[in-house]
N, C-alpha and C positions, 0 to 999 in steps of 0.2 A: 812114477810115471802118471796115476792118475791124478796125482796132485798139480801135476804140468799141466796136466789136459782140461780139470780145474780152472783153474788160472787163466789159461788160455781165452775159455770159456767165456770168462770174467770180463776180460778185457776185451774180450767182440763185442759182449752185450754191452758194454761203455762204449767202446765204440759207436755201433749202430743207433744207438741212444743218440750219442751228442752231434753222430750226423742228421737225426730226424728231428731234432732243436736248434740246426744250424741257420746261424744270423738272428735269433729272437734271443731275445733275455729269459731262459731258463735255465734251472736246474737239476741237474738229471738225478739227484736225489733227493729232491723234492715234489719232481713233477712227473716221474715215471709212473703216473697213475692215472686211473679211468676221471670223469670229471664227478661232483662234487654236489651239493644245494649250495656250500658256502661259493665256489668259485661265482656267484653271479653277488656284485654291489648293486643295488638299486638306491636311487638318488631323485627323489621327486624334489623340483624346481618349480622355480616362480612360473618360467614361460616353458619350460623344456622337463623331458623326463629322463634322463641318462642312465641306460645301461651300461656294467661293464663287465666284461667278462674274462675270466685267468685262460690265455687263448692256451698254455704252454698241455694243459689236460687234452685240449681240444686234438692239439698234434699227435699227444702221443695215442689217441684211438684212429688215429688215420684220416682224420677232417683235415681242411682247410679254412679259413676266414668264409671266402666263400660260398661254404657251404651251410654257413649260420644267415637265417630269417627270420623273420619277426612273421608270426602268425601263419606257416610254410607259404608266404609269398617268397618262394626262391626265386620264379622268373622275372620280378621285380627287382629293379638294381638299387631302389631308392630305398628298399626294405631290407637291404643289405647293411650290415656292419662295416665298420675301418678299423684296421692296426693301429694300435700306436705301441711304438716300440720301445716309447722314452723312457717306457718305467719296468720296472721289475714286482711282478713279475710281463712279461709283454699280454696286453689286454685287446682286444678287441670291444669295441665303444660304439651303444647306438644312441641317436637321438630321437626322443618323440617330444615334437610341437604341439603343446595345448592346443593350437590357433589349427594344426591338422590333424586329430586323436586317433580318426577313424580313417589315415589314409592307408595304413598296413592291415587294416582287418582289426585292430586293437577295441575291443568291447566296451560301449559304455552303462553299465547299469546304474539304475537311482534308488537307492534306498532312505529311510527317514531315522532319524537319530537324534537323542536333546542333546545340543552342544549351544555357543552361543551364536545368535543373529548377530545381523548386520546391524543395529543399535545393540548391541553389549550385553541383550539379555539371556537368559536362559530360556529355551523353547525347542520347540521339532523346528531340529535343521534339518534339510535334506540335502543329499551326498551323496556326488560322483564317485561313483568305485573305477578310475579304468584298469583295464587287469587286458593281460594278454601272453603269449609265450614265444621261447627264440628256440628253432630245433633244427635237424637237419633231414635231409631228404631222403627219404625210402628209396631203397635201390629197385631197380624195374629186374628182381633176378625174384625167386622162391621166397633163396635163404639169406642171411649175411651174417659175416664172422664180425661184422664193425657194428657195434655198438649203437642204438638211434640216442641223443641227448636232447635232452629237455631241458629247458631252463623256465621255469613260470615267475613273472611279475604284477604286482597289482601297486596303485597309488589313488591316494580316496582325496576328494578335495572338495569343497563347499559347491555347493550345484550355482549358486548364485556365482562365483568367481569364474567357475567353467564360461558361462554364458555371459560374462563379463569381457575375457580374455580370451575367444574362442572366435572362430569362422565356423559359417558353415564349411563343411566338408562335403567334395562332390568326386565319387570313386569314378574312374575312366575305364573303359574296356577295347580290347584292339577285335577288333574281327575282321578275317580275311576273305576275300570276293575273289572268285576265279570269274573272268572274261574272254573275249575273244583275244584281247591283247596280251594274258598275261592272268598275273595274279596281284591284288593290289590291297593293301593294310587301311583301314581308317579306324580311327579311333573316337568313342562315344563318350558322351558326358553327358551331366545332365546341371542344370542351374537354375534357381531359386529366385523370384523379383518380387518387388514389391508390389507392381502397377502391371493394368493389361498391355500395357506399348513394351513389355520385356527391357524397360532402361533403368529401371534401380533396381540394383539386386536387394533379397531381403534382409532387411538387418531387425535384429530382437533382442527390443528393451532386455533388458536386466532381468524385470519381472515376469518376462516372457508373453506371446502374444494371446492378446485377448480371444477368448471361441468362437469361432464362427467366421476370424478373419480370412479374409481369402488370399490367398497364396497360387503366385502364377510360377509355372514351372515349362522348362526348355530344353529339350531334350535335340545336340547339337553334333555335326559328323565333321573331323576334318579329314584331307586328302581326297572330296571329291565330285566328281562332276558329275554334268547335269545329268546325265543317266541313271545316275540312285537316286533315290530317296529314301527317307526314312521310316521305318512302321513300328509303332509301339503294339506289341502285342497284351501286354497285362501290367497294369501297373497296379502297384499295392500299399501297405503300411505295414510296420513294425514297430514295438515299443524299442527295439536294441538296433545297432547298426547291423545284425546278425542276415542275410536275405533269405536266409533257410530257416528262420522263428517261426516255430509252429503258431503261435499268435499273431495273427495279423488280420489287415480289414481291407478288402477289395475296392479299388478304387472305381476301374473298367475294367474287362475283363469278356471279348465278344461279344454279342450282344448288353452282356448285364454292363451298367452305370449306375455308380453311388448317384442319388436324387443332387448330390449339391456339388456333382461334380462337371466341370460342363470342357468338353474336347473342341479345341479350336480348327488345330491343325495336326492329319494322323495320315499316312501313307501318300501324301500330296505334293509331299516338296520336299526340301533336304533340312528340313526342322520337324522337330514334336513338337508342339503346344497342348497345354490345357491347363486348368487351374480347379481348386475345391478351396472348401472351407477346414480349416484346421477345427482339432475337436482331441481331446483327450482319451487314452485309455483308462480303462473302468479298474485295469488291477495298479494303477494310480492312485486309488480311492483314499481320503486321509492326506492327502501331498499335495502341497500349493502349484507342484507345475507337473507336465507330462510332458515326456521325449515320445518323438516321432520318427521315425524317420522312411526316407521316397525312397521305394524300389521300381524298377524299369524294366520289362522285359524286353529285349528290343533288339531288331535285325536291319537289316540294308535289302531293300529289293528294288531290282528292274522301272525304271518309272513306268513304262507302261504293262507290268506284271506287276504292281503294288494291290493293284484294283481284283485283283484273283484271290488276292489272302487277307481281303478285308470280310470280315466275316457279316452278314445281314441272315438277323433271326433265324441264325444257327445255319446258316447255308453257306456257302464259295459262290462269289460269281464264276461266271464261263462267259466264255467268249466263243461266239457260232460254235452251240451247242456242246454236245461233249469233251472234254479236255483229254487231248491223247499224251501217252507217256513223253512223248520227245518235244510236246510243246508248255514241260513243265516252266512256272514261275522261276526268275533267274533270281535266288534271294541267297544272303549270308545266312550263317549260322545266327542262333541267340547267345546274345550277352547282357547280362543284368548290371544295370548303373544303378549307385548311390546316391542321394544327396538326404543331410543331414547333418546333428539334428535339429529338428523344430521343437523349440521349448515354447511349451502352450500355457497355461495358467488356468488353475482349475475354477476359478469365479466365485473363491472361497476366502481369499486376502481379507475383504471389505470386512465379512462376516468376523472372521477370526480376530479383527484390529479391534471392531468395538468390543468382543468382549476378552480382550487381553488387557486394553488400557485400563488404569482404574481411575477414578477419579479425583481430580486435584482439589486440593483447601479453597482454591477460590470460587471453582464450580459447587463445590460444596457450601459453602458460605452462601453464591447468590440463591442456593436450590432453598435452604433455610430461610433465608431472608421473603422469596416468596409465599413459602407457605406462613410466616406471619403474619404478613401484609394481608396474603387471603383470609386469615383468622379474624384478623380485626374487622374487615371488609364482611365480614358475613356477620359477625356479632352486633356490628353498627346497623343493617338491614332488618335486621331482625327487631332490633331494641326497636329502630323506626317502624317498625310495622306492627309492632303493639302501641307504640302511642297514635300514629294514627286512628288503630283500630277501638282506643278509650275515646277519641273525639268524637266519633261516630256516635255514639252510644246516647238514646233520650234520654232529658233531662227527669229527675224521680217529681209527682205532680205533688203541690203545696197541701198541706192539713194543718189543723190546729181551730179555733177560734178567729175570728177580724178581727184586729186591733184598729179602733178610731182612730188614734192617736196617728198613728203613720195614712198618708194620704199620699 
């Protein structure tokens, strides 16, 4: 009898197995297990970075597809995975675009290493590490009996090819405005130009840009009308796409302004403007270039409450006097945008190329050739300026006797 019940037993837990791998390509005695470090392939490409992941682990801890994210942007659907079911085992596959590295949160660090340059030689290359993670989502309860998974990835690539094959990236943020009519979504970005008229975006050389170039940036809202406006509250720097780096350098910030930064347009209309001069970080030091990158702190307010939350040497305006609770400014929450990175160039190329090249046979030949020429040219002056100096010299005066004879 207990060997029936055994058995029994046996056959449920197959059961319940091959209904919770139903329709995916798995094996229920292979994949009856928690997930894995091997289940994740990582596959760095020329243009794209492809994860892929053994989804059949994923099922049996009680996930979905959709519950795997790149970096826990879950409410992100772009930062979402897809099935594909064609293969065995059934995988779930994400893509990252070089051209958009840092649109899921995914980290770029720059470190230096001798590998070879872009002429074939041996030297400090510097090198994109991007590294990032796929996991799922913390339950809003204490405890959970379901397993949290992690999967970590990194892919390292020449910094020069990055910024060859790369866009700027510029993160968007939605924030919601409740009105009289309703409740209403717009969505924040922010965008990078070349020129003060904001009509060519930036684009950077290879080498990256020269210090001190100035760089105009836009900070832009869709879905709304003329009633908001936009207010930048703090904008910053960062060496990582990270906006939580404890490293960073203040751009503006209420009253305080970086000397070289100058605000065109800020609580006024339904644009940010402003622009500064790009400039490297110090723990760059030793590395031909430095990553930057734009943070935004930034809200939606009232066009005619914008002017209450602009801050003048540390004060709030008011309006006819003291500001009462039910006549507060009508503003969204904060949401912080991205744009990045700026690859800047530390003004050290020039320095490092002359004393890397060394010198060729024929530069060598002419460098010899002159100093002969000068050899001889000095010996010839000299010889000339002691016979000169014998022609000068009086004649020694006559002695001896007169000879008649000679007349």
């Amino acid at each position: 009898m207990a060997q029936m019940c055994f058995v029994f037993l046996l056959i449920g837990n197959a059961i319940s197995v091959s209904t919770q791998f139903n329709g995916y390509n798995c094996d229920a005695s292979y994949h009856s297990r928690f997930p894995a470090e091997r289940d994740i392939s990582i596959y760095c490409g020329v243009q794209t970075i492809t994860l892929k992941i053994n989804f059949c682990p994923v099922l049996y801890s009680g996930y979905t597809a959709a519950d795997l994210a790149l970096n826990g942007q879950h409410s992100d659907a772009q930062c979402r995975g897809f099935i594909n079911n064609n293969t065995f085992p059934t995988a779930v596959l994400f893509s990252i675009s070089l051209s958009t590295l840092e649109a899921c949160g995914n980290s770029l660090v720059v470190s230096t290493a001798y590998g070879v340059n872009a002429y074939g030689n041996m030297s400090l290359v510097q090198i994109g590490n991007i590294s990032g993670y796929i996991d799922t989502p913390d339950p809003p309860t204490i405890i959970s009996y379901l397993p949290g998974l992690l999967y970590k990835f990194s892919c390292s690539y020449p910094l020069e090819y990055l910024v060859n094959n790369s866009q700027l990236a510029s993160s968007s943020a939605a924030v919601s405005v409740k009105d009289s009519n309703g409740t209403f979504v717009s969505t924040l970005s922010m965008i990078l130009y070349n020129d003060s008229t904001y009509s060519q975006p930036l684009s950077i050389p290879m080498t990256g840009l020269s210090l001190k170039t100035r760089v105009f940036a836009a900070v832009k809202a869709t879905n709304l009308d003329k009633r908001w406006n936009i207010l930048m509250d703090y904008c910053y720097t960062t060496p990582s796409g990270n906006p939580n780096d404890e490293l960073r350098y203040d751009l503006f910030f209420g009253c305080y302004k970086d000397p070289q930064t100058t605000v065109f347009e800020n609580g006024k209309s339904q644009m940010g403007r402003f622009s500064f001069e790009v400039f490297r970080f110090v723990k760059h030091r030793h590395q031909k270039m430095s990553t930057v990158f734009l943070h935004c702190v930034t809200k939606l307010c009232r066009a005619d409450d914008c002017i209450m939350l602009i801050p003048i040497c540390g004060k709030r305006r008011r309006r006819d006097g003291e500001q009462s609770l039910d006549s507060r400014p009508a503003a969204s929450g904060n949401a912080v945008i991205t744009a990045g990175p700026i690859i800047t160039r530390s003004g050290m190329n020039n320095k490092m190329i002359l004393e890397e090249q060394p010198l060729n046979g024929l530069t060598i030949a002419l460098i010899s050739g002159v100093a002969i020429l000068g050899g001889i040219s000095v010996g010839f002056f000299v010889l000339s300026l002691r016979l000169f100096q014998k022609s000068r010299l009086p004649r020694a005066a006559a002695s001896g006797v007169w000879n008649p004879s000679f007349k």
